[in-house]
C-alpha positions in Angstrom: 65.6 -9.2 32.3 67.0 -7.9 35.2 70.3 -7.5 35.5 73.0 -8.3 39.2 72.7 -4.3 39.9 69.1 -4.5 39.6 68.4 -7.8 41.8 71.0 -7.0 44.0 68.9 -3.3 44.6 65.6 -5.0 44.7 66.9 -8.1 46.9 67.6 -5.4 49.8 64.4 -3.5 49.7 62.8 -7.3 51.0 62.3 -7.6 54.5 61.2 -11.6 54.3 62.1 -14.4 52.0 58.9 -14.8 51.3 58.5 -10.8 50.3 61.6 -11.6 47.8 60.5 -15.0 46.1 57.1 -12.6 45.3 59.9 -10.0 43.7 61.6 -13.3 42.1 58.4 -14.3 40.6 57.2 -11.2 39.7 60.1 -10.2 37.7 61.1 -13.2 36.1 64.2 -13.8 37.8 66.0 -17.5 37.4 66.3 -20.7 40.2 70.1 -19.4 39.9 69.1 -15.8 40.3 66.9 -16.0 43.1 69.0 -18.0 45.2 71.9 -15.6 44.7 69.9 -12.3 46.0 68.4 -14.3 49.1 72.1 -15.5 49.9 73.5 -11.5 49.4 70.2 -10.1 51.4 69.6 -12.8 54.2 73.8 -14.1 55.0 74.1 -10.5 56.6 70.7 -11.4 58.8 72.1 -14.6 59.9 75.6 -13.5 60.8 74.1 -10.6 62.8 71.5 -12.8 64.3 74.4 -15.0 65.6 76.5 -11.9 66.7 73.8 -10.8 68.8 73.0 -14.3 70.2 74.1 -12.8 73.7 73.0 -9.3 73.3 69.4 -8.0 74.2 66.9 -6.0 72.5 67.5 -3.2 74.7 71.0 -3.1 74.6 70.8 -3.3 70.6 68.5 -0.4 70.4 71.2 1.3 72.9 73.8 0.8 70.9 71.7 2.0 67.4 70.9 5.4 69.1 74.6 5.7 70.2 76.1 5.5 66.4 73.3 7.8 65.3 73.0 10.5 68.2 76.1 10.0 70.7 77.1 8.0 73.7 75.8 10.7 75.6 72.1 10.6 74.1 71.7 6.9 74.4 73.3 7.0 78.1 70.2 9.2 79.0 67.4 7.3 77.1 68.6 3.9 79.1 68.7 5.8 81.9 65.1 7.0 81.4 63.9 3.8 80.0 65.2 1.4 82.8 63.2 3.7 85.7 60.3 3.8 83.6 60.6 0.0 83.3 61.5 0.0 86.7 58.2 1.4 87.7 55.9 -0.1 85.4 57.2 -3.9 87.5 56.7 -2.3 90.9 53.5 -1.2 90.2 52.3 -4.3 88.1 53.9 -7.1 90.2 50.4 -8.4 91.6 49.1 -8.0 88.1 49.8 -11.7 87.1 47.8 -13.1 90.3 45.1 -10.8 90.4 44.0 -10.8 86.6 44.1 -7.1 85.8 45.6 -4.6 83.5 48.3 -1.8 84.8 48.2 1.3 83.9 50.6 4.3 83.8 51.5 7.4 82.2 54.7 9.3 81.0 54.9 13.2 80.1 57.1 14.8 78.0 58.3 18.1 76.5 57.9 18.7 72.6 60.7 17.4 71.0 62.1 16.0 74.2 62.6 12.3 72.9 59.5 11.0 73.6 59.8 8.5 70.6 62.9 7.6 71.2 61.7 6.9 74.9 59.0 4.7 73.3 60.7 2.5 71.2 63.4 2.3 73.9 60.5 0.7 76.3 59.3 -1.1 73.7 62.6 -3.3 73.4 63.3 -3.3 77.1 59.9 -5.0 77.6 60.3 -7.5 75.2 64.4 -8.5 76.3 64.3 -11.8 77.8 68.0 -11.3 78.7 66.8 -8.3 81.0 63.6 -9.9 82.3 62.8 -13.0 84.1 61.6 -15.9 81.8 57.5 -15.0 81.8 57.8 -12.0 82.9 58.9 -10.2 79.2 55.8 -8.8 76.9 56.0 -10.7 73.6 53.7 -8.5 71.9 53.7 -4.5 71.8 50.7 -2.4 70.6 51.5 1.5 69.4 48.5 3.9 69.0 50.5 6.1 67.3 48.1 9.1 66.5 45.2 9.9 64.5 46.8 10.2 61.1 48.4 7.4 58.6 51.6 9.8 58.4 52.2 9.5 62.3 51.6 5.6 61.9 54.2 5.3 58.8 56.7 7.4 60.5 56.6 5.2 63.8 56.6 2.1 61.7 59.8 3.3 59.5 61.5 4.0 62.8 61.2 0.8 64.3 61.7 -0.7 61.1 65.2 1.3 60.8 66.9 -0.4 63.8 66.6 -3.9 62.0 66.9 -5.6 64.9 67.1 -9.7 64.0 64.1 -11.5 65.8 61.3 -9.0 66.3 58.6 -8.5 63.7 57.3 -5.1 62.9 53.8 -5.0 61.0 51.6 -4.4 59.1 53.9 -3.8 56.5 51.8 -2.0 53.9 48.1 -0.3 55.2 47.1 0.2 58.4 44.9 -2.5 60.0 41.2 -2.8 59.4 38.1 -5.1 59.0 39.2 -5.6 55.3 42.7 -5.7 55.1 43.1 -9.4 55.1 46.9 -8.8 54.8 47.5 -7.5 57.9 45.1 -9.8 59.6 47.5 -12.5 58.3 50.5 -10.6 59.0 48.8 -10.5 63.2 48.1 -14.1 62.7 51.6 -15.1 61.5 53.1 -13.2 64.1 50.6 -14.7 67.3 51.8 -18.3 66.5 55.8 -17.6 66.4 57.5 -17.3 69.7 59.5 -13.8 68.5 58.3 -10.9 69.9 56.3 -8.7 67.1 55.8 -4.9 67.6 51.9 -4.1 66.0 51.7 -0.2 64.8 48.5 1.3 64.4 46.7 4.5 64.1 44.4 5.6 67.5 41.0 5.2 65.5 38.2 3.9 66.6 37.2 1.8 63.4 41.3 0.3 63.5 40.9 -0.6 67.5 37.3 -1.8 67.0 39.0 -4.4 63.8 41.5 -5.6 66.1 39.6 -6.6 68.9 36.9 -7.9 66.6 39.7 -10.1 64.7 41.6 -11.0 68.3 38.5 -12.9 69.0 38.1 -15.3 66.2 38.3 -18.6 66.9 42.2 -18.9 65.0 43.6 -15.9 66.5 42.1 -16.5 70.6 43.8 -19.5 70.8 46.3 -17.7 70.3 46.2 -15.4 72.8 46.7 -17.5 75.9 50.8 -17.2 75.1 50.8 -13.2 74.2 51.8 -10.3 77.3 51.0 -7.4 75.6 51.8 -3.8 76.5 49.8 -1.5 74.9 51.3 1.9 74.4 49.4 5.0 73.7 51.6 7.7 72.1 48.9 10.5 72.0 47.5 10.2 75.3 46.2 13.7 75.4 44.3 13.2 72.2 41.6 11.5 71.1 41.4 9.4 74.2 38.2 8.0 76.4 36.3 11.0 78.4 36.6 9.3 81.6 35.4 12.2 83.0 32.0 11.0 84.3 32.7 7.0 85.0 32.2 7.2 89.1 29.7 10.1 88.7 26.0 10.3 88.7 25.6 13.6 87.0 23.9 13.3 83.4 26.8 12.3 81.0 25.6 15.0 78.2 26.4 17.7 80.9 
């Protein structure tokens, strides 16, 4: 039997109720027991979720970077973020009316914050206290390299902030045609109106799963209410040979 240490360890290490009535469950624990670690794990989630009511996702992840790098740090990634925002709405402001995708592109140095930069966007996108109401992305897809390690590492930095209100999946392996966990983790996610962050590796047989699950007939309904912005973190690698799409030169030259 485990004892208040014990529970109280394994009560934080749950990111869901649901995750921690599986630990409860698992372990044994009593009615009394169980309703003791969800009160000690999720009171803090609520009382933070009220204390941001009036703060943004952007400003949130602002304020994380400035307790672990400096005001000076997080002064310059808002800075960066908010003209990179700035410019993805001036380019895509017929977007909505004309039915197309926008593109763009942003370069960095090695070890020049790019990630930071990323996330940053991420958050911005998603703020509805910084956009105009339809105008926010709901849903944010990272391609975030071509091995698992690069995916886990994004994942566990997004998962660090612990913002309240945006989900951050799939939890355990990365998506793919049998990984019925994190097709119900995408599916869970699509029908709630909280923004969820989806981080994936930039493989072919991943992207191929999703777009294969995101039109089945449960999820497609779906789909109707997501914006997504699709971010792709290795741009220079791995990514389509455009090369030859407006030539007529023989594509094996």
């Amino acid at each position: 039997m485990d004892d208040e240490i014990t529970i109280s360890s394994l009560a934080q290490q749950a990111s869901s109720v649901e995750e921690l009535q599986q630990i409860a469950s698992q372990r044994g624990w009593s009615e009394n027991q169980l309703e003791s670690a969800t009160k000690e794990r999720f009171a803090i989630l609520e009382d933070a979720i009220k204390s941001y009511d009036n703060i943004g996702f952007f400003e949130q992840y602002c304020d994380f970077v400035s307790k672990e790098w400096g005001g000076h740090t997080s002064k310059k990634i808002q800075e960066n973020v908010n003209e990179t925002y700035d410019r993805m709405v001036w380019k895509n402001s017929k977007i909505l009316k004309t039915n197309r995708s926008g593109y763009g592109l942003v370069v960095g140095r090695i070890q020049s914050g790019k990630t930071a930069h990323m996330i940053g966007l991420s958050m911005r996108a998603m703020d509805t206290l910084l956009n105009e109401n339809g105008e926010e992305y709901n849903t944010v897809i990272i391609l975030s390299g071509l091995l698992d390690d690069l995916r886990k590492q994004t994942y566990s930095r997004i998962l660090d902030l612990d913002i309240p209100g945006v989900r951050i999946f799939p939890h355990k392996a990365d998506f793919n045609s049998t990984n019925q966990e994190a097709k119900e983790e995408m599916f869970e996610a699509f029908c709630n109106i909280e923004p969820c962050i989806l981080v994936v590796k930039k493989n072919h047989a991943v992207i191929e799963a999703i777009l294969e699950y995101l039109a089945d007939d449960e999820i497609d309904i779906q789909m109707g209410e997501r914006r997504i912005l699709i971010i792709d973190d290795e741009c220079d690698h791995a990514s389509i040979d455009s090369g030859h799409a407006e030539s007529s030169e023989n594509l094996d030259d």
